[in-house]
Backbone bond lengths (Angstrom), bond angles and torsions (degrees), N, CA, C in turn:
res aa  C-N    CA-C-N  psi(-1)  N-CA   C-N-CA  omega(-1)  CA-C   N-CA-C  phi
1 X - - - 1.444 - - 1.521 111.03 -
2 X 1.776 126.17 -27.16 1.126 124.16 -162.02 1.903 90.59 -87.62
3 X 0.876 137.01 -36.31 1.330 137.52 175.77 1.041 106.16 -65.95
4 X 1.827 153.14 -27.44 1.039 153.95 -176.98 1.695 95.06 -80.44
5 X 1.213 140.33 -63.94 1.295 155.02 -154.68 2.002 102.62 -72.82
6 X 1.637 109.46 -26.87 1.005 128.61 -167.36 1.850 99.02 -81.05
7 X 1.009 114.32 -43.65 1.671 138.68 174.13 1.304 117.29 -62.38
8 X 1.499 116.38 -38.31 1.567 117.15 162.62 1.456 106.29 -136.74
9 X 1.536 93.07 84.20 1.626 87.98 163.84 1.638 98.91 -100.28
10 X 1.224 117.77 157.80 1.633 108.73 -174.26 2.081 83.35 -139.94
11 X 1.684 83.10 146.18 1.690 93.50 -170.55 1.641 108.49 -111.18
12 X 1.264 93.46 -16.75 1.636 102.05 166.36 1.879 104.46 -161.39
13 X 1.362 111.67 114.55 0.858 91.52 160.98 1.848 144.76 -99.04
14 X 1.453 107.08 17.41 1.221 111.76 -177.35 2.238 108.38 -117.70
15 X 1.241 97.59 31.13 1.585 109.60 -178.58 1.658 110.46 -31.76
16 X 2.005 85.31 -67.94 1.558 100.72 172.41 1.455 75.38 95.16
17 X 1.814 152.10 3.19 1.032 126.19 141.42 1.703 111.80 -98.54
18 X 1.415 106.84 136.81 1.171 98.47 168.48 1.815 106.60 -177.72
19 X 1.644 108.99 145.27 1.617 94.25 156.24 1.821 112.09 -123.55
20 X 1.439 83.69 176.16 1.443 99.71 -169.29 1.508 99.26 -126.80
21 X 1.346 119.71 147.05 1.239 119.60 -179.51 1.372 106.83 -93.80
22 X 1.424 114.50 162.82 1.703 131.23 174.25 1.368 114.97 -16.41
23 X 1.714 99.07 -66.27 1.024 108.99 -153.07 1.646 119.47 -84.35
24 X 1.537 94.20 13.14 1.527 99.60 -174.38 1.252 111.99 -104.69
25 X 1.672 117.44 -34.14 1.194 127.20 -169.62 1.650 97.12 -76.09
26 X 1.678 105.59 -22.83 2.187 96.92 -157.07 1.548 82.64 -91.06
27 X 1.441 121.48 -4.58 1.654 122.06 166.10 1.348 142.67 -74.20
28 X 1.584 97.48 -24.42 1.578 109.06 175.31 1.825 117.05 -113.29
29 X 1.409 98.68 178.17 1.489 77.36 160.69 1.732 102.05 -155.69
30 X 1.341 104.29 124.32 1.470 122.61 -175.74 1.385 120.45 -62.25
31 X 1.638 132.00 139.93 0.799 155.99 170.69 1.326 121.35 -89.76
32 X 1.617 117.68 -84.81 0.974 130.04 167.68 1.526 138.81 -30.59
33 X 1.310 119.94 162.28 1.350 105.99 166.08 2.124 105.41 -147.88
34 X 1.177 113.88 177.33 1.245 93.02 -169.54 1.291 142.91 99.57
35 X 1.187 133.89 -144.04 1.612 121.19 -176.53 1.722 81.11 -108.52
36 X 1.174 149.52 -51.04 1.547 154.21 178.73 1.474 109.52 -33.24
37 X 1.550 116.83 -25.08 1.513 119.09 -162.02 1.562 97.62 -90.02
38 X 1.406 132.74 14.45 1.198 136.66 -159.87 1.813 84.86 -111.54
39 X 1.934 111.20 -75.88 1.149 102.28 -173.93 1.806 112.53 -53.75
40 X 1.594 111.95 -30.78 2.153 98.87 -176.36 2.160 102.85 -52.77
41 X 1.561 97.68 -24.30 2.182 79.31 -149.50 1.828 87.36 -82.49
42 X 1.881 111.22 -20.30 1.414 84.80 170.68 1.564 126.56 -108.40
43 X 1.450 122.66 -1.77 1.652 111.17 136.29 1.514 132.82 -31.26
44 X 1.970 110.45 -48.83 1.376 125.48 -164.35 2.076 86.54 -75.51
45 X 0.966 125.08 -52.49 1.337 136.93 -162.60 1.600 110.01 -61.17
46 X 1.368 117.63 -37.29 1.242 146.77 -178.65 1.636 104.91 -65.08
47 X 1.551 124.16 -60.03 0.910 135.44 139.31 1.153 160.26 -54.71
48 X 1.636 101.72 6.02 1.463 115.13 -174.88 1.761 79.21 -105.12
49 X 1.050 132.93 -31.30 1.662 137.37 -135.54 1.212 148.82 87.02
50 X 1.681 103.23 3.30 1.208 134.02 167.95 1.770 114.28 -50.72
51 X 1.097 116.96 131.65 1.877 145.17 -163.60 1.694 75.80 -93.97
52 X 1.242 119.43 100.46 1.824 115.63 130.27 1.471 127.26 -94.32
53 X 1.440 104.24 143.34 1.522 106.85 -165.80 2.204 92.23 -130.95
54 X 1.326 103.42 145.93 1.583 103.12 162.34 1.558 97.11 -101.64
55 X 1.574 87.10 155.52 1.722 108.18 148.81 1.747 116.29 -113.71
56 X 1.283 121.62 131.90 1.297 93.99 174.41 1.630 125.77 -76.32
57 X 1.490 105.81 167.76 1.465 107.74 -153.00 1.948 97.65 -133.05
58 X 1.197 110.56 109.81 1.835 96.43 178.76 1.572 133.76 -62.89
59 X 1.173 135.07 75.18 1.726 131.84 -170.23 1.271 95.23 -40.30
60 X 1.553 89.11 115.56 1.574 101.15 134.30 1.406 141.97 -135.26
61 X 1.536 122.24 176.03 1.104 110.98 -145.60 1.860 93.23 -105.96
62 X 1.123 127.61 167.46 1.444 144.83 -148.42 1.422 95.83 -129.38
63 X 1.493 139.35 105.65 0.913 137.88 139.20 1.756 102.62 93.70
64 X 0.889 109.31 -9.01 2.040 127.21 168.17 1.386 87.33 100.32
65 X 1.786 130.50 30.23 1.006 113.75 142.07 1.168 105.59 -139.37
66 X 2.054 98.97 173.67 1.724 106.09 -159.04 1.473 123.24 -71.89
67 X 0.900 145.23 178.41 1.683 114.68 -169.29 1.639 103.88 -139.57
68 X 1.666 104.05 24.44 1.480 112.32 -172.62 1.773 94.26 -93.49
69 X 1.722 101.13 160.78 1.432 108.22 -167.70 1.538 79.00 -118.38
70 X 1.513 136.52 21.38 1.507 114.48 -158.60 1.929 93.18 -81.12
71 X 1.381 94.54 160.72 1.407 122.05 -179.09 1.225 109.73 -130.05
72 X 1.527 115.57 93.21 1.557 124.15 -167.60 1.769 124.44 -57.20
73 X 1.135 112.20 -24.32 1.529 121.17 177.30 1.257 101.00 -85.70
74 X 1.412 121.17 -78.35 1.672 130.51 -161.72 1.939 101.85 -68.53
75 X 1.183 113.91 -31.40 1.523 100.15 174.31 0.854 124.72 -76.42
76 X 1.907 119.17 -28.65 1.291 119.87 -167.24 1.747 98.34 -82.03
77 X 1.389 108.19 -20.41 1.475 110.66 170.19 1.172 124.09 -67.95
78 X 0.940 117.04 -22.41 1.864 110.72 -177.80 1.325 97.21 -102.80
79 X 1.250 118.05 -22.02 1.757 100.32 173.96 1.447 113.60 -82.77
80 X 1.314 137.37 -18.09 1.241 135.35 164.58 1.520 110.28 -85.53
81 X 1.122 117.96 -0.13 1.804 110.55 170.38 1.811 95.98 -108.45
82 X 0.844 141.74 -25.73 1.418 145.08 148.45 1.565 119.31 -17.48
83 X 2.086 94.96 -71.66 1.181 104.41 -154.19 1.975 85.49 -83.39
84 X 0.922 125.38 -20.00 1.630 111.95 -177.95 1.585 93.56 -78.57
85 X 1.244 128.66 -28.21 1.645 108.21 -147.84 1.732 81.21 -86.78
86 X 1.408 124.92 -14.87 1.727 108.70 -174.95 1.559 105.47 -106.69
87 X 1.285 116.36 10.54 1.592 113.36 176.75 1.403 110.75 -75.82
């Protein structure tokens, strides 16, 4: 189990940077859309057996303001009904 957990450890999962290889995306098939479509491709990925790895990435801000569209109630909601509806 510690080698499984070791394979997808994820350090953020809502970056909004990230890639996915070929064979993962022509592997799944997406639902979602939104900030939620981040946690479905790595549930589906998680479960296919797919290795996710981060790089870190520096935020910055756009014009001395933040340039996120997040919506703390309704996003954080669909990403926690996401990650249960693919567990």
């Amino acid at each position: 189990m510690h080698e499984e957990a070791d394979r997808f450890a994820i350090t953020d999962s809502q970056s909004g940077f990230r890639w996915y290889s070929a064979r993962l995306l022509k592997g799944v098939s997406l639902e979602a859309s939104g900030y939620h479509l981040e946690m479905e491709i790595l549930m589906k990925a998680w479960r296919g057996g797919f290795t996710i790895d981060s790089l870190p990435v520096a935020a910055r801000v756009a014009d001395g303001r933040a340039t996120s569209h997040f919506r703390p109630v309704r996003d954080t909601w669909n990403i926690c009904m996401t990650f249960l509806r693919h567990m």
